[in-house]
N, C-alpha and C positions, 0 to 999 in steps of 0.2 A: 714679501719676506716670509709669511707665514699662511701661505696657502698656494697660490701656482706657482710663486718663486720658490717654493720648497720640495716640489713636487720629488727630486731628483731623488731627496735624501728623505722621501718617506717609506718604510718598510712595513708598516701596515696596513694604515691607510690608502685605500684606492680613488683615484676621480672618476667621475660619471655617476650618473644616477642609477643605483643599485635597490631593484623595485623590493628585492627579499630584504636587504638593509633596511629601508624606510617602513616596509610592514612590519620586521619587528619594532621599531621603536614607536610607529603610530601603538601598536601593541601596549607597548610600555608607558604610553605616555597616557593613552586612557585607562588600562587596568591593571595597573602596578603602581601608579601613582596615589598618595596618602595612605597606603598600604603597609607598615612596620614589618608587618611576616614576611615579606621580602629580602629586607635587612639580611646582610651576611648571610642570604641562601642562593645557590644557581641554580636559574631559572633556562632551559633549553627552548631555542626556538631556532629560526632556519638558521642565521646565521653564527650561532655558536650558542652559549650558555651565556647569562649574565648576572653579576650579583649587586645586588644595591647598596652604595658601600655610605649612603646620607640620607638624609630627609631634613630638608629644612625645617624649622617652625613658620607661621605665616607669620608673612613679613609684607609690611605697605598697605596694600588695598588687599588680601587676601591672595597675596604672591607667595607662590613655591615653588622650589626648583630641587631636582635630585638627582645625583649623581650616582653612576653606573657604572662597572668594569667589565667587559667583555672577557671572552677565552680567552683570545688570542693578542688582547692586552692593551686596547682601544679605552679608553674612557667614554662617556655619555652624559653629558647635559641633557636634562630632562625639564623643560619650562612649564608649568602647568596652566591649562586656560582661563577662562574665566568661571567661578562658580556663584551657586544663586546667592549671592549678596550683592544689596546697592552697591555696596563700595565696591565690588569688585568690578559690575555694570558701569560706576561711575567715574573709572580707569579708562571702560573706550569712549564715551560719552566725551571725557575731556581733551576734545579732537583740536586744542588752538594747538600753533605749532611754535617751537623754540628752536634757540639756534643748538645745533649738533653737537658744538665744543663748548664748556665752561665749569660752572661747580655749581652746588646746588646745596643749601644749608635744607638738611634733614631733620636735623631738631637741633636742640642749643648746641650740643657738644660735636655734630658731625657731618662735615663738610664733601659731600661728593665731588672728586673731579671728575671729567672725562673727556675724554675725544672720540666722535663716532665717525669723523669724516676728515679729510686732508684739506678741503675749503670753507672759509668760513661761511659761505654762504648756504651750506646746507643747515635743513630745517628737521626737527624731528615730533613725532605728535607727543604731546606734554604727558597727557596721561599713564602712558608707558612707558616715560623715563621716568616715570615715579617709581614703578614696578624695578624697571633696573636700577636706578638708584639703590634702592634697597636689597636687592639679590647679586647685585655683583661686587659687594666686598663678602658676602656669602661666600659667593662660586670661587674668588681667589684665594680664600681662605682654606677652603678645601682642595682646591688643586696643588694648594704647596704643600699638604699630606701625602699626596699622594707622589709615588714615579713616574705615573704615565707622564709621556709629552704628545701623546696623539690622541685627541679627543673630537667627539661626533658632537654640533651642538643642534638638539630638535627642540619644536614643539609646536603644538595644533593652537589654531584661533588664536587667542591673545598670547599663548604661549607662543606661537608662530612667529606674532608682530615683536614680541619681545626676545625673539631666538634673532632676527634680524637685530638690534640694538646688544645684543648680549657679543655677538660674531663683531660686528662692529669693534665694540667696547676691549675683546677680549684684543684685536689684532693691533690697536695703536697702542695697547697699556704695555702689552709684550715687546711689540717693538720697542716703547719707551725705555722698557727695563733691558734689551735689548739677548733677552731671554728665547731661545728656539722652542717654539710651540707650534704642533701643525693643527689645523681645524678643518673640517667639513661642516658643513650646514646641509639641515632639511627644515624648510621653513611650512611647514603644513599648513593649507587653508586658512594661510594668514591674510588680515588685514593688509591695506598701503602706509607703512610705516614714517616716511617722511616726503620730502621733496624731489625733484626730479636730480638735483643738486646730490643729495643722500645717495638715492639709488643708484647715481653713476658709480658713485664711489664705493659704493656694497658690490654692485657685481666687477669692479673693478679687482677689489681686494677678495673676490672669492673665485675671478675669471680660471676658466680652464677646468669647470669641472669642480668646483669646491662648495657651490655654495645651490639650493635648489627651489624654488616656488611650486610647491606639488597644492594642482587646483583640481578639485570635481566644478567639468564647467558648470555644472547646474546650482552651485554652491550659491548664495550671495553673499555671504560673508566676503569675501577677495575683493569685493564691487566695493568696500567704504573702507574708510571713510570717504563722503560727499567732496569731488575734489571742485577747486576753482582756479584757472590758469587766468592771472595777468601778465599786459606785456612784461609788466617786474620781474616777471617770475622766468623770464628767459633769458636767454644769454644776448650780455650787451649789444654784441651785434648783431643785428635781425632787423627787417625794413620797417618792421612796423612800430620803435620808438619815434621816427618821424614820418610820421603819415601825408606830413604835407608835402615831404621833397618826395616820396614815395611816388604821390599823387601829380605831382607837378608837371606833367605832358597831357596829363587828360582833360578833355574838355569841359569847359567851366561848370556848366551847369550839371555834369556829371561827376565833376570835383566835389563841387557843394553837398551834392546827396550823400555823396559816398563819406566824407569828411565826417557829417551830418548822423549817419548810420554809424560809423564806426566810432564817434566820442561815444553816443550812448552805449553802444555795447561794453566799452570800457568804464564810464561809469560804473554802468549794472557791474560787472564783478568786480569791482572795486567796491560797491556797497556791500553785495555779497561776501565780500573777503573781510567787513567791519561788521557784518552780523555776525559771521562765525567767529571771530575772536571773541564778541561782546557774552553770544550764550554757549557757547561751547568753552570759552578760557575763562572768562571777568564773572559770568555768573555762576557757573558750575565748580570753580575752586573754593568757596566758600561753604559747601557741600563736604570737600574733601576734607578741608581744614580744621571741620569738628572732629573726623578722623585722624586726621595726624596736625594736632593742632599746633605741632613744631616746625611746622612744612613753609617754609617762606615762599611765598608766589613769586614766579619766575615773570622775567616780560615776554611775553606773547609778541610773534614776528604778524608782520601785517599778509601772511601768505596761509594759502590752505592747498595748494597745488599737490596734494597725496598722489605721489604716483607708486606703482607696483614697482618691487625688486624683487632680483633673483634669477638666475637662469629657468626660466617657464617649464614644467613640466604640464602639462594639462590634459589631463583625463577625458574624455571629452565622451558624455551622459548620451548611451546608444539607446531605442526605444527597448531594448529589451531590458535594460539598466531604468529605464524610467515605469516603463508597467510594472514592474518592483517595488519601486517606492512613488506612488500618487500622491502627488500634494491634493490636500483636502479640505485644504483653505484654512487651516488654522496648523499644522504643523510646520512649522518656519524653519525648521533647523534640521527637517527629513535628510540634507544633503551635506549637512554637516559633519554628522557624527561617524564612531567607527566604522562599521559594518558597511554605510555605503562610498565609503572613502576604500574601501579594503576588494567592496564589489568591483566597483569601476576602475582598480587600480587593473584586478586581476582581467579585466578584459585586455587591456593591450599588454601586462607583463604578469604571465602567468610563471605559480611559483616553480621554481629551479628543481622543487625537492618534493 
């Protein structure tokens, strides 16, 4: 309803990935952000001029998001990443996952709802619906200031994994309110935001050109969170819930090994999937909680299956792009940041202008 089912009746907004589109706003997302002299000025870059028309206060774990107006009369969400405070580190750290649809007591007086998926079984990682929880009665707040109804939602690293959750969040609440709003998404160098469950339904709701995963392959950020697939985590039907009628033509004593080999595998990430809720959800929210000591703990799903969403863009790190930036054994983040997100864009989509 609010992304390729609307395509017909959008006049500003274009689908496909637009390499000058996402340079200005990677742009904007690293050096315009927490910037005030921005505010009510326009700023030119390739694809028109733009003015900053918010700036949040930090809110959550040190979340911010700001809102943009373009020339030609597009809105911009702007999600900020993550910056050097624990709490904000301790936002991806808390990788257990919950479920995608419910409500969330924020402190005494304030109840988050939300819907990120059409099934209940999608999962999402906790620590960054913390962050949305807290920025998306923001974002709504501000968009009913405003006239636009066609809005670009970006942002890098956490802001990435959280531009995922916010495009989500924004498409079922409108629908709710049953309000015409079109979106695009540029998910930069984001994290795997939930379950394989989630990401159908993300690129579902962004299919045809609306929604994007722009990777430097050399990045590892996009690589985590640590995923672990059980049969659980698949769809009901699949041979391997019964291994035994699976197995049942083959010969005995190849029965037995094979039976034999595959419980333990399945234990193992089934232990694996109760370690990670125990120190990623059960110990690390007690952390969070001297921070927002009004934060009611959520229950943690027994899954950690993080898979990627988004229609893939991937930049893919040529050797002349890499004797550029050498890893030196201690710069971790060389392939993270602006400059080489903006290099290795321009090798395969050099600028327009």
């Amino acid at each position: 309803l609010f992304f390729a089912t609307a395509a017909q009746a959008q006049q500003l907004l274009k689908p496909g990935f637009d390499a000058d589109e996402y340079a200005d706003l990677l742009f904007m997302n690293f050096y315009m952000m927490n910037k005030t002299a921005y505010v009510g000025k326009d700023t030119t870059m390739l694809k028109g001029s733009y003015r900053k028309l918010y700036q949040s206060p930090e809110v959550g774990l040190y979340n911010r998001v700001e809102l943009f107006k373009r020339s030609d009369g597009v809105g911009i969400i702007s999600l900020r990443g993550t910056v050097m405070k624990t709490e904000s580190w301790l936002e991806n750290f808390h990788a257990a996952m919950i479920r995608a649809n419910g409500s969330w007591q924020i402190n005494d007086s304030t109840v988050f709802k939300y819907q990120l998926a059409a099934d209940s079984n999608a999962y999402v990682h906790a620590g960054w619906m913390i962050g949305l929880a807290h920025l998306a009665p923001i974002v709504l707040q501000q968009m009913a200031q405003q006239p636009m109804k066609e809005w670009i939602i970006m942002g890098h690293s956490q802001g990435g994994a959280l531009a995922f959750l916010m495009t989500s969040y924004l498409h079922y609440y409108f629908k709710q309110q049953q309000q015409s709003y079109h979106f695009k998404a540029y998910f930069s160098a984001a994290p795997k935001p939930g379950n394989q469950v989630y990401a159908y339904d993300l690129e579902h709701i962004t299919r045809d050109g609306w929604g994007f995963r722009v990777v430097n392959s050399a990045d590892w950020v996009p690589e985590t969170p640590f995923t672990i697939q059980k049969v659980e985590d698949m769809n009901a039907v699949n041979p391997f819930a019964n291994i035994t009628n699976l197995l049942g033509n083959v010969p005995f004593f190849t029965r037995v090994g094979l039976n034999y080999a595959f419980n333990r595998m399945r234990k193992g990430t089934t232990k694996a999937t109760r370690i990670n809720r125990k120190y990623l959800g059960n110990l690390i929210y007690p952390r969070i909680n001297k921070t927002l000591p009004q934060l009611r703990k959520q229950e943690f799903v027994y899954s950690s299956q993080f898979m990627t969403a988004g229609t893939p863009v991937i930049l893919m790190a040529n050797k002349t792009y890499l004797d550029k930036y050498p890893f030196d054994g201690k710069n971790l983040f060389i392939h993270h940041m602006y400059q080489p997100y903006l290099d290795v864009l321009r090798i395969y989509y050099p600028a327009k202008k």
